[in-house]
PQR file with spaces between the fields and no chain letter, atoms N, CA, C, O and H, PARSE charges and radii, in Angstrom:
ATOM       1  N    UNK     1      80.639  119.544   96.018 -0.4000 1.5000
ATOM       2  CA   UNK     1      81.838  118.923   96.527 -0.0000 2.0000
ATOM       3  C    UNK     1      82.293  117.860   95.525  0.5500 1.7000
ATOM       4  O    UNK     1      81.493  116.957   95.281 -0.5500 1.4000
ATOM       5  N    UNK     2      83.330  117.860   94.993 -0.4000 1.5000
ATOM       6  CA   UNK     2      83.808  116.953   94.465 -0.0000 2.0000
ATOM       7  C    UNK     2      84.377  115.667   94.843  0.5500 1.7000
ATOM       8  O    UNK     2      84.487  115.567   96.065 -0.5500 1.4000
ATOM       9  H    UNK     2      83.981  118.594   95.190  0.4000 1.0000
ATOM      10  N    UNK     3      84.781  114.631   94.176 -0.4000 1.5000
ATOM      11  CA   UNK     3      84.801  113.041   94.635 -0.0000 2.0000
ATOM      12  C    UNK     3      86.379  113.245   95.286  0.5500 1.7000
ATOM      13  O    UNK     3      86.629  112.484   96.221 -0.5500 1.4000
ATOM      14  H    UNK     3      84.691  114.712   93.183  0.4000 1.0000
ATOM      15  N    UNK     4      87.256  114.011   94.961 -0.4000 1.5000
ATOM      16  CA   UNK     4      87.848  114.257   95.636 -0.0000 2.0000
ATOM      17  C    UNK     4      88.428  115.028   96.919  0.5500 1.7000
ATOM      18  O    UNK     4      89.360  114.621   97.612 -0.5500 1.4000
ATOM      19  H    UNK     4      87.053  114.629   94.201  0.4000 1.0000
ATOM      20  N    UNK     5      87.781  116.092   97.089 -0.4000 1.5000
ATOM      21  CA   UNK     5      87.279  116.679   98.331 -0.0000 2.0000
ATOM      22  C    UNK     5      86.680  115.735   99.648  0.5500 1.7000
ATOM      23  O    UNK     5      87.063  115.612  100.811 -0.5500 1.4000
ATOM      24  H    UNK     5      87.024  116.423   96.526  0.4000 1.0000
ATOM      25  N    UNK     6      85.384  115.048   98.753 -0.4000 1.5000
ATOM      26  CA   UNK     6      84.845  113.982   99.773 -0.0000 2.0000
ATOM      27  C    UNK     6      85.409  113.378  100.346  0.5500 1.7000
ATOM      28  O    UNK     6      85.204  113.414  101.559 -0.5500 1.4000
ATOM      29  H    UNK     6      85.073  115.147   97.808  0.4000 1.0000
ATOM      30  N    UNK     7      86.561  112.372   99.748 -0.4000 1.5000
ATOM      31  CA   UNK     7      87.520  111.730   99.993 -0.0000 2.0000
ATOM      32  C    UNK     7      88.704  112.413  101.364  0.5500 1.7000
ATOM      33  O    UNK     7      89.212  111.951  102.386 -0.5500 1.4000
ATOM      34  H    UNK     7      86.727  112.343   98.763  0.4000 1.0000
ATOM      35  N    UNK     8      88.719  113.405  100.816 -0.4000 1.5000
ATOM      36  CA   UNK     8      89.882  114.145  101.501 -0.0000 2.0000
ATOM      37  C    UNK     8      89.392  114.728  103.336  0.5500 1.7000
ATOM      38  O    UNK     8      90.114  115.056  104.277 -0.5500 1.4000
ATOM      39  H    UNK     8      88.307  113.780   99.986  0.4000 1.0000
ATOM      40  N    UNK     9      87.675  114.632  103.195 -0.4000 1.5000
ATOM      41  CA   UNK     9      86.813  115.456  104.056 -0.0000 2.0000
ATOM      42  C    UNK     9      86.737  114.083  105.049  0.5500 1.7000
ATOM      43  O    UNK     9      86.889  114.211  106.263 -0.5500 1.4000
ATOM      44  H    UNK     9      87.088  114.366  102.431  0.4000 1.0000
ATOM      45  N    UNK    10      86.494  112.782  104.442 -0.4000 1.5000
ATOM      46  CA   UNK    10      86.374  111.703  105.317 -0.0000 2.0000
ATOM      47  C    UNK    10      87.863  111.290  105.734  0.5500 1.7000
ATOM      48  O    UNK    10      88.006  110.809  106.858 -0.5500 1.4000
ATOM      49  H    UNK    10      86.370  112.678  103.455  0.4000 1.0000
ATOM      50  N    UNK    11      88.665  111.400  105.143 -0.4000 1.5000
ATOM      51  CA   UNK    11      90.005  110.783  105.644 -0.0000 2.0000
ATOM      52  C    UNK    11      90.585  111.825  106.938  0.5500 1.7000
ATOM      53  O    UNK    11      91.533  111.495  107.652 -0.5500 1.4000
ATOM      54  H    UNK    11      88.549  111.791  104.230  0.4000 1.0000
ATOM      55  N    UNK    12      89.936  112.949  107.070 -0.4000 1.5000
ATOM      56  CA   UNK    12      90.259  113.973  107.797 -0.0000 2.0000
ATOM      57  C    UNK    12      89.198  113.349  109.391  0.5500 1.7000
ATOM      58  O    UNK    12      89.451  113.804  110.507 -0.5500 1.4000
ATOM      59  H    UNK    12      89.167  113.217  106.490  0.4000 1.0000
ATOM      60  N    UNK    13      88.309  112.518  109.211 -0.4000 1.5000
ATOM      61  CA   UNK    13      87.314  112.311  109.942 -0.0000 2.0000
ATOM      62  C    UNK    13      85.919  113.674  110.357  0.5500 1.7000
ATOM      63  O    UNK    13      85.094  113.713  111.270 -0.5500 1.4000
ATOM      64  H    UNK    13      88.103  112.149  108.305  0.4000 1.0000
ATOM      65  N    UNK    14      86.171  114.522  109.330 -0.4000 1.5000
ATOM      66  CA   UNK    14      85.035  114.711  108.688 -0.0000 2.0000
ATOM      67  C    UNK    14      83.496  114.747  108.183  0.5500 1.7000
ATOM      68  O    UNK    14      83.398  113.936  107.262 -0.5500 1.4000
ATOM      69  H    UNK    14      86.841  114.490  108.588  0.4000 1.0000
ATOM      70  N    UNK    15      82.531  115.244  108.385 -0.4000 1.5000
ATOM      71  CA   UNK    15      80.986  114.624  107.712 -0.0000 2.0000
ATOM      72  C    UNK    15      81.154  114.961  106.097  0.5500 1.7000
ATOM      73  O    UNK    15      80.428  115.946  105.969 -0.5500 1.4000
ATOM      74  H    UNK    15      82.611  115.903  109.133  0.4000 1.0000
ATOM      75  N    UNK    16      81.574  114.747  105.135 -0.4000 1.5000
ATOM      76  CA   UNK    16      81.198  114.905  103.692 -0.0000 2.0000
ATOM      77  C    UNK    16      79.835  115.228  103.481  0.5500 1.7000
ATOM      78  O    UNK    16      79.039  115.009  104.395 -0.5500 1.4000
ATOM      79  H    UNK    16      82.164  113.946  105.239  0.4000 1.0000
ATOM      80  N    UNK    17      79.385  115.797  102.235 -0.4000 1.5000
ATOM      81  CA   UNK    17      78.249  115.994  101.780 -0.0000 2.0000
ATOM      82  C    UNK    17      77.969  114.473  101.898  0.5500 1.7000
ATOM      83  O    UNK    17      77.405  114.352  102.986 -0.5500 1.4000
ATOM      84  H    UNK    17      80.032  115.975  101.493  0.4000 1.0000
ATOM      85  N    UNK    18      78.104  113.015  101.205 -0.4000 1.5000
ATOM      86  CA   UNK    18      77.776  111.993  100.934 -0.0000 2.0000
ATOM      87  C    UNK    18      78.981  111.268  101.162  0.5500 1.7000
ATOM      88  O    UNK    18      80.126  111.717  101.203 -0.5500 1.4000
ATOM      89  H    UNK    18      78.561  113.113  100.321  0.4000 1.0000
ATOM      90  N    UNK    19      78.500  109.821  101.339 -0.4000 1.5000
ATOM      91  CA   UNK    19      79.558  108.896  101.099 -0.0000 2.0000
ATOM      92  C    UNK    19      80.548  108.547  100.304  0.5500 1.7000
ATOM      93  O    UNK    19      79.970  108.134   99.298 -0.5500 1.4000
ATOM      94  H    UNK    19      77.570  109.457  101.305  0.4000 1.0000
ATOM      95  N    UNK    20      81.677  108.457  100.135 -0.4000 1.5000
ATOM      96  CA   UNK    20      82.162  108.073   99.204 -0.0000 2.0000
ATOM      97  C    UNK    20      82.692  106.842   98.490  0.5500 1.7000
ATOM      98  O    UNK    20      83.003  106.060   99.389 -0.5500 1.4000
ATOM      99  H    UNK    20      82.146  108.792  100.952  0.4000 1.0000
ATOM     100  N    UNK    21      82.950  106.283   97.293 -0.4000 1.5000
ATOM     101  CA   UNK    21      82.625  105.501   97.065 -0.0000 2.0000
ATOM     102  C    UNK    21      83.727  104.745   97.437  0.5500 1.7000
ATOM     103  O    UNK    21      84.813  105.288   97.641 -0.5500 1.4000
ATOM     104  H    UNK    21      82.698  106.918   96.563  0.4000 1.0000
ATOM     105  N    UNK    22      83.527  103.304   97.570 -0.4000 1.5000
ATOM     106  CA   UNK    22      84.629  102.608   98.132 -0.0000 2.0000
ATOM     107  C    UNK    22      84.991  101.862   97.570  0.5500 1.7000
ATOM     108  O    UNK    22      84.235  101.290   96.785 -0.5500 1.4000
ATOM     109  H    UNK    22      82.645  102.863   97.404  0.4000 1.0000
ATOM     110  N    UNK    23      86.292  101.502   97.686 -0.4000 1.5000
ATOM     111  CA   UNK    23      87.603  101.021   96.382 -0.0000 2.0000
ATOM     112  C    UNK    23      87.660   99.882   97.016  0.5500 1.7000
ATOM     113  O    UNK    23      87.878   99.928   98.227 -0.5500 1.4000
ATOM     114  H    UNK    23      86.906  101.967   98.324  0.4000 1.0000
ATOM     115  N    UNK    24      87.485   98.620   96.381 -0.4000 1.5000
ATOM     116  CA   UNK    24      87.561   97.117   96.737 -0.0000 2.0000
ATOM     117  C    UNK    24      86.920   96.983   97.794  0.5500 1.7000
ATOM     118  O    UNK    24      87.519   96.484   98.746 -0.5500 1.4000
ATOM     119  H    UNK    24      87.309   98.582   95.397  0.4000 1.0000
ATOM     120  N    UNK    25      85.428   97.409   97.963 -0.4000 1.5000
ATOM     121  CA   UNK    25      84.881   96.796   99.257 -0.0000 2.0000
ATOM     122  C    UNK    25      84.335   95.152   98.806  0.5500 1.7000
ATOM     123  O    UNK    25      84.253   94.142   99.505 -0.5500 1.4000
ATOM     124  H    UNK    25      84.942   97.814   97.189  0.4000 1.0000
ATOM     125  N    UNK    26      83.914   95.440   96.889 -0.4000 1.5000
ATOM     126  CA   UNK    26      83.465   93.961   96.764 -0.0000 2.0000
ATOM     127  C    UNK    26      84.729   94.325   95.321  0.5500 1.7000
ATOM     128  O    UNK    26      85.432   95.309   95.091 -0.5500 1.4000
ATOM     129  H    UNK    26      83.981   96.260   96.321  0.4000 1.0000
ATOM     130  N    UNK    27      84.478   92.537   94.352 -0.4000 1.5000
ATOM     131  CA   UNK    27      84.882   92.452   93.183 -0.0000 2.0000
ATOM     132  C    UNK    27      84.597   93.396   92.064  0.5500 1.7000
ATOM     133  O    UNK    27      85.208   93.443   90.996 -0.5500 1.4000
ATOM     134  H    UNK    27      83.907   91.738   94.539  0.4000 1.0000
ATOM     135  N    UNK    28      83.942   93.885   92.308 -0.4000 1.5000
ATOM     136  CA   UNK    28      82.879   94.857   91.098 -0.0000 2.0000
ATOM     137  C    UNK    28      83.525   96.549   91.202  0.5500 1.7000
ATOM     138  O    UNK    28      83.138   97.528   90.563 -0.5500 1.4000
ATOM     139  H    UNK    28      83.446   93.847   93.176  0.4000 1.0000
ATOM     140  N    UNK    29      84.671   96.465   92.280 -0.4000 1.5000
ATOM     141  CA   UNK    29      84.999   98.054   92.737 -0.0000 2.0000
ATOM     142  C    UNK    29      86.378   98.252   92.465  0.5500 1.7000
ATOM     143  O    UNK    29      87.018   97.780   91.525 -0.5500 1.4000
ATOM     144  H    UNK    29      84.985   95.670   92.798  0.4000 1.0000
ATOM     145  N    UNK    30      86.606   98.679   92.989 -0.4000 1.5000
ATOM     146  CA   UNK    30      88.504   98.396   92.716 -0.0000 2.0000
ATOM     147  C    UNK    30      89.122   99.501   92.419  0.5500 1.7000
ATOM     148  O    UNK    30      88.495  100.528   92.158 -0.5500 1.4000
ATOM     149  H    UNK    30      86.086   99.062   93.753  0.4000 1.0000
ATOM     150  N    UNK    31      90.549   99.429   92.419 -0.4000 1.5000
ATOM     151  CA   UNK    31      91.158  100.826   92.446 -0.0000 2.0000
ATOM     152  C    UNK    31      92.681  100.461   91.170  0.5500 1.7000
ATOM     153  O    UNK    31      93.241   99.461   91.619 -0.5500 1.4000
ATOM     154  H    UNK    31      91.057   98.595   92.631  0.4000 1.0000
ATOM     155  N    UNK    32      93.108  100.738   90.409 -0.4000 1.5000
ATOM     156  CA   UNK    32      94.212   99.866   89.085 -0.0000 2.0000
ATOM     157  C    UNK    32      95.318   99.999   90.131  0.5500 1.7000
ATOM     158  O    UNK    32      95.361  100.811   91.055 -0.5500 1.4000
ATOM     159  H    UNK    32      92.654  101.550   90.044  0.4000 1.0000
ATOM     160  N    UNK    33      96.190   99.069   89.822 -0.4000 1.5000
ATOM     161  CA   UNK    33      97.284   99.054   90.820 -0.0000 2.0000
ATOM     162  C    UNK    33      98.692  100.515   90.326  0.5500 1.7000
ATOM     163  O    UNK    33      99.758  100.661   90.924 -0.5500 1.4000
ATOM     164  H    UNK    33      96.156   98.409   89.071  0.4000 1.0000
ATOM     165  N    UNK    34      98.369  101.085   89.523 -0.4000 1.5000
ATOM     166  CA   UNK    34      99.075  101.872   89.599 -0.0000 2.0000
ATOM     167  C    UNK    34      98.900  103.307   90.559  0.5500 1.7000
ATOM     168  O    UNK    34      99.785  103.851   91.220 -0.5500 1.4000
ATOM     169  H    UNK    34      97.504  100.967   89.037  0.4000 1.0000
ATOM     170  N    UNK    35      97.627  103.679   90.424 -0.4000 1.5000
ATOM     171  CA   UNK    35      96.966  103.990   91.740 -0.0000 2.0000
ATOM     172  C    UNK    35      96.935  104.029   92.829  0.5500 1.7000
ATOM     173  O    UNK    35      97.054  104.952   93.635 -0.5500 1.4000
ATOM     174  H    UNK    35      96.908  103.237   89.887  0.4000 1.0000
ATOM     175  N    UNK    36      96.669  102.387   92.973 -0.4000 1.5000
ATOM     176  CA   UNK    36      97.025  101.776   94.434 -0.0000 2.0000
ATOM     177  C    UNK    36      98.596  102.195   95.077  0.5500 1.7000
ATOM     178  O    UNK    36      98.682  102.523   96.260 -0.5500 1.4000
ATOM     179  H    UNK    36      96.573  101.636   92.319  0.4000 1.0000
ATOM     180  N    UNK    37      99.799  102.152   94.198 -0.4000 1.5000
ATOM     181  CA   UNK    37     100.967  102.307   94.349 -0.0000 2.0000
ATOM     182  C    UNK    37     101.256  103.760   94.358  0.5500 1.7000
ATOM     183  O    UNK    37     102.197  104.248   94.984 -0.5500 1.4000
ATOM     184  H    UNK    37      99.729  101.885   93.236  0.4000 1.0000
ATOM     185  N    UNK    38     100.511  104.357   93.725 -0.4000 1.5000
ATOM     186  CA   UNK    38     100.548  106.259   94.090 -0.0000 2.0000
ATOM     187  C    UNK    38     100.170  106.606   95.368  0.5500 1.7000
ATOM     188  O    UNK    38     100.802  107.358   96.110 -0.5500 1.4000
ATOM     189  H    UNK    38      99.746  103.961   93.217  0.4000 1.0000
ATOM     190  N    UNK    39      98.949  105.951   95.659 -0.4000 1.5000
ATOM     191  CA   UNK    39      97.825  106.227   97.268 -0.0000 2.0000
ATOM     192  C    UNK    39      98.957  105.876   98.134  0.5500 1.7000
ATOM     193  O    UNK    39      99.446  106.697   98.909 -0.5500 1.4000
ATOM     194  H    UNK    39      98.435  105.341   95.056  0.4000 1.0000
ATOM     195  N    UNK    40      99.465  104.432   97.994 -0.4000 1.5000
ATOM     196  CA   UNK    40     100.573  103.788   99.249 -0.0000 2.0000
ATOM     197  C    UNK    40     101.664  104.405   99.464  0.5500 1.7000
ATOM     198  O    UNK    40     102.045  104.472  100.632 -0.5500 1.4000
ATOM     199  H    UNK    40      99.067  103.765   97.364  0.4000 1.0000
ATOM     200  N    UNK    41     102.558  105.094   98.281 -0.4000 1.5000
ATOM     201  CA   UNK    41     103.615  105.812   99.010 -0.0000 2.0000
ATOM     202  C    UNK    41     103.114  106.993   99.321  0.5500 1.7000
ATOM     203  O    UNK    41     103.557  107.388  100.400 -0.5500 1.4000
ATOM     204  H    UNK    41     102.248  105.040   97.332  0.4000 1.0000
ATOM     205  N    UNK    42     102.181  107.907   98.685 -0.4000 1.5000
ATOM     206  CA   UNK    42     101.555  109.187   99.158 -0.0000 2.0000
ATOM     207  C    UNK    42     101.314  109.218  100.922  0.5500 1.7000
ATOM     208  O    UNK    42     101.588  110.153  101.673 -0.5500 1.4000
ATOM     209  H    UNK    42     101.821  107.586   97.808  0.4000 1.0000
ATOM     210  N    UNK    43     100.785  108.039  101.242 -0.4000 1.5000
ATOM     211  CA   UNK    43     100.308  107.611  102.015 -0.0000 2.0000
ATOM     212  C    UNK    43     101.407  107.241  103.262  0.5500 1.7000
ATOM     213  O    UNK    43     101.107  107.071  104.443 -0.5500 1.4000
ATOM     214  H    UNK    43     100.562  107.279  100.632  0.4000 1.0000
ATOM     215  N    UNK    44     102.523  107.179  102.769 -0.4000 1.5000
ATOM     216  CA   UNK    44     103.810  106.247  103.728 -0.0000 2.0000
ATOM     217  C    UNK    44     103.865  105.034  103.781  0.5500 1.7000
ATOM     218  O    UNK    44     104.714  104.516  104.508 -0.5500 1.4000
ATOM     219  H    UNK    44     102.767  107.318  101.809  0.4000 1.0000
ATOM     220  N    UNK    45     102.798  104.083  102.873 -0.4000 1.5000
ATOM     221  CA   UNK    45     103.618  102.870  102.864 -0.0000 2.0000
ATOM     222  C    UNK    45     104.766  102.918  101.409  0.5500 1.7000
ATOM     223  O    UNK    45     104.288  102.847  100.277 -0.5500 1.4000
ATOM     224  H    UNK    45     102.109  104.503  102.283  0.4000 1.0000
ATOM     225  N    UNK    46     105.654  102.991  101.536 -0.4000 1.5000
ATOM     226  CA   UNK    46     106.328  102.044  100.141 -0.0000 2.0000
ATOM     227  C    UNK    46     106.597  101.239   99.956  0.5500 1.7000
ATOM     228  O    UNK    46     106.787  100.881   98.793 -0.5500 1.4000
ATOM     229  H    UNK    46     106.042  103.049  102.456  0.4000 1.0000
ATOM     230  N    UNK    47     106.815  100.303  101.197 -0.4000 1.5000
ATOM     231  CA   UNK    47     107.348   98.876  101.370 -0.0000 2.0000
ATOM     232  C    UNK    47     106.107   98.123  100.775  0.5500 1.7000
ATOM     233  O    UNK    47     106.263   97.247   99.924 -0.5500 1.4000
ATOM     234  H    UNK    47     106.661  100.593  102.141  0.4000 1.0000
ATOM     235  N    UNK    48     104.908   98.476  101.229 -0.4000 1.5000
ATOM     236  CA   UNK    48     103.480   97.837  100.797 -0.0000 2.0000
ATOM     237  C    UNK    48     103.943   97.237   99.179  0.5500 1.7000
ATOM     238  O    UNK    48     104.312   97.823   98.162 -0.5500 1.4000
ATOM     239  H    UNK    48     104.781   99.188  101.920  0.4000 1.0000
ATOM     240  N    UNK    49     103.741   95.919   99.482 -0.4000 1.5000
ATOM     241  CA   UNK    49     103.653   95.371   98.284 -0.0000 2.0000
ATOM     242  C    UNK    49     102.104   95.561   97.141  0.5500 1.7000
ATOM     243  O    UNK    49     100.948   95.791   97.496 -0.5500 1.4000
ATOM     244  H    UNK    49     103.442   95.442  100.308  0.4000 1.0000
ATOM     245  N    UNK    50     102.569   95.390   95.931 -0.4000 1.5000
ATOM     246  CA   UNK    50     100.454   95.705   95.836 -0.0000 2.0000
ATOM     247  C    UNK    50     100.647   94.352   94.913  0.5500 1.7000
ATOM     248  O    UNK    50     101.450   94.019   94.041 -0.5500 1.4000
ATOM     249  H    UNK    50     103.508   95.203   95.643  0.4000 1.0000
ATOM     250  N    UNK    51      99.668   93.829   95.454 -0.4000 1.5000
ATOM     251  CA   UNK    51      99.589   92.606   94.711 -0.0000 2.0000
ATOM     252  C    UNK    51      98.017   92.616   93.295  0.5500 1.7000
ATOM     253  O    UNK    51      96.938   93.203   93.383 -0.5500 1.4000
ATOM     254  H    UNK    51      99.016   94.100   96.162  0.4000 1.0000
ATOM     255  N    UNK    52      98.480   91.840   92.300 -0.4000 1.5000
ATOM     256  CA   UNK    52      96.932   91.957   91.175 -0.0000 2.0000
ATOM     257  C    UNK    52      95.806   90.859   91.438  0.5500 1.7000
ATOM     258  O    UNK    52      96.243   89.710   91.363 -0.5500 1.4000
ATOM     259  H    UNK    52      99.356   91.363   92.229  0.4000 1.0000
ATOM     260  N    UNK    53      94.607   90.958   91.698 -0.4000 1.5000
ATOM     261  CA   UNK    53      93.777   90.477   91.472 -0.0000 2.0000
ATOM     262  C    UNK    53      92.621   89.788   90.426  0.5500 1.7000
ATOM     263  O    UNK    53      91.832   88.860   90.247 -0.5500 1.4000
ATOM     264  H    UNK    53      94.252   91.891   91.759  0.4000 1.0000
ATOM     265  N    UNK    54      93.253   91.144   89.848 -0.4000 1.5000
ATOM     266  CA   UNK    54      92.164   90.564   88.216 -0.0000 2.0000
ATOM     267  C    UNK    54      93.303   90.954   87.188  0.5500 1.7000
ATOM     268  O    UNK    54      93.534   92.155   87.041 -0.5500 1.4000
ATOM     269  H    UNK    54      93.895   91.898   89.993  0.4000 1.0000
ATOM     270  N    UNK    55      93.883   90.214   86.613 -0.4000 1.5000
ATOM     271  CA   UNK    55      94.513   90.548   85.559 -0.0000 2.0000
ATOM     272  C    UNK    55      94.274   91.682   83.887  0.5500 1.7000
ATOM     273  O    UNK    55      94.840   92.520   83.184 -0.5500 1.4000
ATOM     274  H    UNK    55      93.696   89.239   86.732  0.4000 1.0000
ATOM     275  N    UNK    56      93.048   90.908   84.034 -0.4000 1.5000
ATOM     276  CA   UNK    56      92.568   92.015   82.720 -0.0000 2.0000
ATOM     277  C    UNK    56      92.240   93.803   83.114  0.5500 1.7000
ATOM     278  O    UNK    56      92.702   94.775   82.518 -0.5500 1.4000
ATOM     279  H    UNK    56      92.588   90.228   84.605  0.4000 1.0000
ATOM     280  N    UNK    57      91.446   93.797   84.117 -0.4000 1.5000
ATOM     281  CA   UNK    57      91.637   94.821   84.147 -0.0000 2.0000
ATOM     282  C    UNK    57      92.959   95.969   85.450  0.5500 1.7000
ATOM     283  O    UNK    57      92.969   97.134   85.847 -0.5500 1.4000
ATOM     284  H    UNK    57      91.071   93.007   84.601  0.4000 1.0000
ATOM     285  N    UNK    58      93.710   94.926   85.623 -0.4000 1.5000
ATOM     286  CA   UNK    58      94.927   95.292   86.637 -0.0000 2.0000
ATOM     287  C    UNK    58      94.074   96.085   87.951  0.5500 1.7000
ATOM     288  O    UNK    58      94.395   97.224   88.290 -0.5500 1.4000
ATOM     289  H    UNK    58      93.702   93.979   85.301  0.4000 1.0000
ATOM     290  N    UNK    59      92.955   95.325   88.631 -0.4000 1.5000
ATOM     291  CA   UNK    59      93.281   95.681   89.882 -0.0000 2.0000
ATOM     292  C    UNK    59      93.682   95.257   90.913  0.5500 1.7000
ATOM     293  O    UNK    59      93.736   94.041   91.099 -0.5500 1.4000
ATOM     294  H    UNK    59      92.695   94.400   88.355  0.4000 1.0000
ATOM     295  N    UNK    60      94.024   96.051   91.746 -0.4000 1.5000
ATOM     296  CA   UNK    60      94.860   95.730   93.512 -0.0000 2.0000
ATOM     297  C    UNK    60      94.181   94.814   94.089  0.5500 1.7000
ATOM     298  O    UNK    60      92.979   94.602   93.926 -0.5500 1.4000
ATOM     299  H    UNK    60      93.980   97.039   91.595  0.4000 1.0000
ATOM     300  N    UNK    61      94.906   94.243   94.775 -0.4000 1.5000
ATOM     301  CA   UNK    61      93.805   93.621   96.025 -0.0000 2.0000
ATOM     302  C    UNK    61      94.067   94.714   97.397  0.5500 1.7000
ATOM     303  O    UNK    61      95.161   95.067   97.837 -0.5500 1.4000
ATOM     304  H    UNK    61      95.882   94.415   94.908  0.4000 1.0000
ATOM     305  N    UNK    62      92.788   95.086   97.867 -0.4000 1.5000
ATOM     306  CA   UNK    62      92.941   95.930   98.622 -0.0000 2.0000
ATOM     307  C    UNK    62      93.727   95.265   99.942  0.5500 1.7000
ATOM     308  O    UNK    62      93.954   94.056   99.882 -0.5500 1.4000
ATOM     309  H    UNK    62      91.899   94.800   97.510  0.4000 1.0000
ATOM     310  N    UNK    63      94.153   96.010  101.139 -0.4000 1.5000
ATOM     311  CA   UNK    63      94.717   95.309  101.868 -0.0000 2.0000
ATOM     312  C    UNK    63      94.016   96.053  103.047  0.5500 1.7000
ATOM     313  O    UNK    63      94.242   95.718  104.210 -0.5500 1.4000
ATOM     314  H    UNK    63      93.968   96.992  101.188  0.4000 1.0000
């Protein structure tokens, strides 16, 4: 199963083979905000603002 499948298997509510990994649960994880802004309108937010957290490496703050 791939990391994207997994993903797709839990958002469905789903059992995945394994967990998957999680995007801004701490500082050390994170998802780049361009990303973040693909997931959110994919998703139906567009209004969602995405705000940066770490500058150097441009990630989101999760919300």
């Amino acid at each position: 199963m791939t990391s994207r499948d997994r993903v797709l298997k839990t958002l469905k509510y789903c059992e995945p083979d394994r967990i998957p990994i999680d995007l801004g649960g701490m500082r050390s994880t994170g998802i780049h905000v361009k990303a973040y802004r693909r997931l959110a309108d994919y998703l139906g937010y567009c209004d969602l603002p995405v705000k940066v957290f770490d500058v150097h490496q441009m990630l989101a703050f999760i919300d």
